[in-house]
TIDRENKE-512895 format. One line per field, with one value per residue: x, y, z of N, C-alpha, C, O, CB in turn; residue in three letters; residue number from 1; chain. Coordinates in nm, 2 decimals, always signed. Glycine has a CB too. Layout:
N
n_u <- X, ...
n_v <- Y, ...
n_w <- Z, ...
ca_u <- X, ...
ca_v <- Y, ...
ca_w <- Z, ...
c_u <- X, ...
c_v <- Y, ...
c_w <- Z, ...
o_u <- X, ...
o_v <- Y, ...
o_w <- Z, ...
cb_u <- X, ...
cb_v <- Y, ...
cb_w <- Z, ...
code <- Ala, ...
pos <- NUM, ...
unit <- A, ...
END
This chain:
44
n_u <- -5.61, -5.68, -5.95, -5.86, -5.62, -5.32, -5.22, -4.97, -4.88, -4.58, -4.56, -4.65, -4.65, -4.62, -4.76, -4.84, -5.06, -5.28, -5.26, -5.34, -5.61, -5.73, -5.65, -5.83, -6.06, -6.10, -6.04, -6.19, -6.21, -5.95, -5.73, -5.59, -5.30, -5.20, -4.83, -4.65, -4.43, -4.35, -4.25, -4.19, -4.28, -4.39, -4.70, -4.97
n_v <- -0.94, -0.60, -0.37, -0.13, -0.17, -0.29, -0.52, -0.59, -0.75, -0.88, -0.95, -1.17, -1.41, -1.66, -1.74, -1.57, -1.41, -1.60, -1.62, -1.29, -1.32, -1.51, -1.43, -1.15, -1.26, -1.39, -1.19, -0.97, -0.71, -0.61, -0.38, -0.49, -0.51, -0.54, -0.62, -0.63, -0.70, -0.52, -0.56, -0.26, -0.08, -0.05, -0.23, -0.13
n_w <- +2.53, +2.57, +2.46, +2.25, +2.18, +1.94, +1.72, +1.55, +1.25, +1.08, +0.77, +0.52, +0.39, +0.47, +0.77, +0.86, +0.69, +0.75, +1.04, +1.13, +1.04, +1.21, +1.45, +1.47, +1.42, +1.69, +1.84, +1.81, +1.95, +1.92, +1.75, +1.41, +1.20, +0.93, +0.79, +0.46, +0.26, -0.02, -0.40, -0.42, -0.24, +0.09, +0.24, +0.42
ca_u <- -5.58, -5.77, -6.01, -5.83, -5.47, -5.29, -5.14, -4.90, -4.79, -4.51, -4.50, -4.81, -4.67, -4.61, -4.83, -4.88, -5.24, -5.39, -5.30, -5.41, -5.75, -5.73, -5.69, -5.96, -6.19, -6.09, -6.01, -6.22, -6.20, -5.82, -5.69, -5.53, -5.26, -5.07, -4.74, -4.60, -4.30, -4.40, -4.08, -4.17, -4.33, -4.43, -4.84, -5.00
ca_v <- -0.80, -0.49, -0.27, -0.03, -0.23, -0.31, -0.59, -0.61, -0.88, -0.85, -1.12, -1.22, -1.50, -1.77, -1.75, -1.42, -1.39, -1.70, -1.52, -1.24, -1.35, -1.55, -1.31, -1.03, -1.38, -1.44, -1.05, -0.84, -0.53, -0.53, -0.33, -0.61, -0.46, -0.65, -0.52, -0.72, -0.66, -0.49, -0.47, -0.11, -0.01, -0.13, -0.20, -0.16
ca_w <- +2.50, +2.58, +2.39, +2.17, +2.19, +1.87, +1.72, +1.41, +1.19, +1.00, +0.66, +0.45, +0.32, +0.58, +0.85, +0.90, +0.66, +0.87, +1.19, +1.13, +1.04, +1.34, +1.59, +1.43, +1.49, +1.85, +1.95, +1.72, +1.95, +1.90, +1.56, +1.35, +1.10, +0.87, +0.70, +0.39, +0.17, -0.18, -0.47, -0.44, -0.15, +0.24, +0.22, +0.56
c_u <- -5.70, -5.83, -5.90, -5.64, -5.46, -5.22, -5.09, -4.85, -4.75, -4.51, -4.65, -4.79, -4.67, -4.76, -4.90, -5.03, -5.33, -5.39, -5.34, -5.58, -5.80, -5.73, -5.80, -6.09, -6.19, -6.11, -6.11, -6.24, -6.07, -5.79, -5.58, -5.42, -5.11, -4.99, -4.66, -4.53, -4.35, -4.27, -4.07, -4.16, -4.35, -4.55, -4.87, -5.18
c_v <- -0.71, -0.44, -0.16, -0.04, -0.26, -0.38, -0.59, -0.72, -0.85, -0.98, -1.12, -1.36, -1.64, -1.78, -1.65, -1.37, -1.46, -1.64, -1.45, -1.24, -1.41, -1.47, -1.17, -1.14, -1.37, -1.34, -0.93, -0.69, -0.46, -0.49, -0.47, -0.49, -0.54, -0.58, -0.67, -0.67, -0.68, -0.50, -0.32, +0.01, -0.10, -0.08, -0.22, -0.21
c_w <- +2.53, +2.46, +2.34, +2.16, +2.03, +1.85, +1.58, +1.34, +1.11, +0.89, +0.67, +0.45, +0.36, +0.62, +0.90, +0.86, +0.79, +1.01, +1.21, +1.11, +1.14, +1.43, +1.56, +1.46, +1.65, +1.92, +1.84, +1.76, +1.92, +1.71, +1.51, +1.20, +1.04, +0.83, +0.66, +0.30, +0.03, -0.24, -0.44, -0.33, +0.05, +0.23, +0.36, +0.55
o_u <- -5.81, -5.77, -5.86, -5.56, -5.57, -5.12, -5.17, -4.76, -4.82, -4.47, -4.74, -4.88, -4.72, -4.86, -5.00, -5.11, -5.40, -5.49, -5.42, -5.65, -5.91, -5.83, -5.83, -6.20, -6.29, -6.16, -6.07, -6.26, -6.05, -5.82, -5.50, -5.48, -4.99, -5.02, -4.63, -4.58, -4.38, -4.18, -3.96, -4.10, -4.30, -4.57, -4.81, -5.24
o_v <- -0.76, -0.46, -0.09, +0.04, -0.26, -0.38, -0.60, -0.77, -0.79, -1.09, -1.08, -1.43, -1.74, -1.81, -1.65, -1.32, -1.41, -1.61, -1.46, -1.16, -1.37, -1.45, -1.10, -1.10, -1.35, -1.35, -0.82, -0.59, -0.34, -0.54, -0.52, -0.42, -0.57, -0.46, -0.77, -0.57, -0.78, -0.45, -0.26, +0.12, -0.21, +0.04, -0.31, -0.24
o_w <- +2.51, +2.35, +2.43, +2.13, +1.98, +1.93, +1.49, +1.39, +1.03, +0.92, +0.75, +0.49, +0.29, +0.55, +0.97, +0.93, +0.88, +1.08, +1.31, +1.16, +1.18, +1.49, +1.65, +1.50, +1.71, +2.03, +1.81, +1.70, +1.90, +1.60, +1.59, +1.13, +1.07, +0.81, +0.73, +0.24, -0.03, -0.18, -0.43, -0.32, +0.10, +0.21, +0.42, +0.65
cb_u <- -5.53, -5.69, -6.11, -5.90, -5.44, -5.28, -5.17, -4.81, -4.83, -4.39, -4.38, -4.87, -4.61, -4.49, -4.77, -4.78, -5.29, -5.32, -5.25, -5.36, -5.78, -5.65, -5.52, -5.95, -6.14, -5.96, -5.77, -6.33, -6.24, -5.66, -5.55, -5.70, -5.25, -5.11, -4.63, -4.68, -4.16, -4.47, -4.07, -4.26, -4.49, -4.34, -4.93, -4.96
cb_v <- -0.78, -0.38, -0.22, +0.13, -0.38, -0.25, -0.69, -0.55, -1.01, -0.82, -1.32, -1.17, -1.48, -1.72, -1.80, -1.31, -1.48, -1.87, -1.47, -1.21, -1.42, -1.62, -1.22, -0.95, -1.57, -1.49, -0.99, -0.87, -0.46, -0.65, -0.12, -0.75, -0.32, -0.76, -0.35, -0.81, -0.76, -0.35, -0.47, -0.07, +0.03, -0.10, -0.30, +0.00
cb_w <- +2.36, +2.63, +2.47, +2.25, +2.29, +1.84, +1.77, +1.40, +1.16, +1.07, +0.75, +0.29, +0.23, +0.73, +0.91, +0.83, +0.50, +0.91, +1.26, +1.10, +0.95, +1.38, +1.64, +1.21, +1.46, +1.89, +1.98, +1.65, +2.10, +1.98, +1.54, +1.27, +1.15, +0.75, +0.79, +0.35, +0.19, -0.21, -0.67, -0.51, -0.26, +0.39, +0.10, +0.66
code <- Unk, Unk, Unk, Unk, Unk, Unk, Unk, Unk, Unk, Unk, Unk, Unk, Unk, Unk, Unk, Unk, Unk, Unk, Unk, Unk, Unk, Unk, Unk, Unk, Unk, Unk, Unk, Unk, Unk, Unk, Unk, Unk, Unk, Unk, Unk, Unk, Unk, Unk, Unk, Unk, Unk, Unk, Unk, Unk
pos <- 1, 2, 3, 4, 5, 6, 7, 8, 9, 10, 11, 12, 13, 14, 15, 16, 17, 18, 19, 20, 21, 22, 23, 24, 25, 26, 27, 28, 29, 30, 31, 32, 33, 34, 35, 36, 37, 38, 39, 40, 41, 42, 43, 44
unit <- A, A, A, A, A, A, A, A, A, A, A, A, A, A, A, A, A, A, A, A, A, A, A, A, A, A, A, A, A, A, A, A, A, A, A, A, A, A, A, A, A, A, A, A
END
């Protein structure tokens, strides 16, 4: 991926933390943004 590209992962609770941490390791110029299902709210 390019400089200033974005990637999203949807889900914390699987796989989704570990990847994310993984790819901000591997690609740290791309934005990393997790989104995970609150009872109340959607946390980005």
């Amino acid at each position: 991926m390019k400089k200033g590209e974005r990637l999203v992962i949807v889900g914390c609770s699987g796989a989704g933390g570990p990847a994310a941490m993984m790819a901000k390791k591997l690609m740290p110029e791309v934005d990393v943004t997790v989104i995970r299902k609150e009872t109340c709210f959607i946390v980005r």
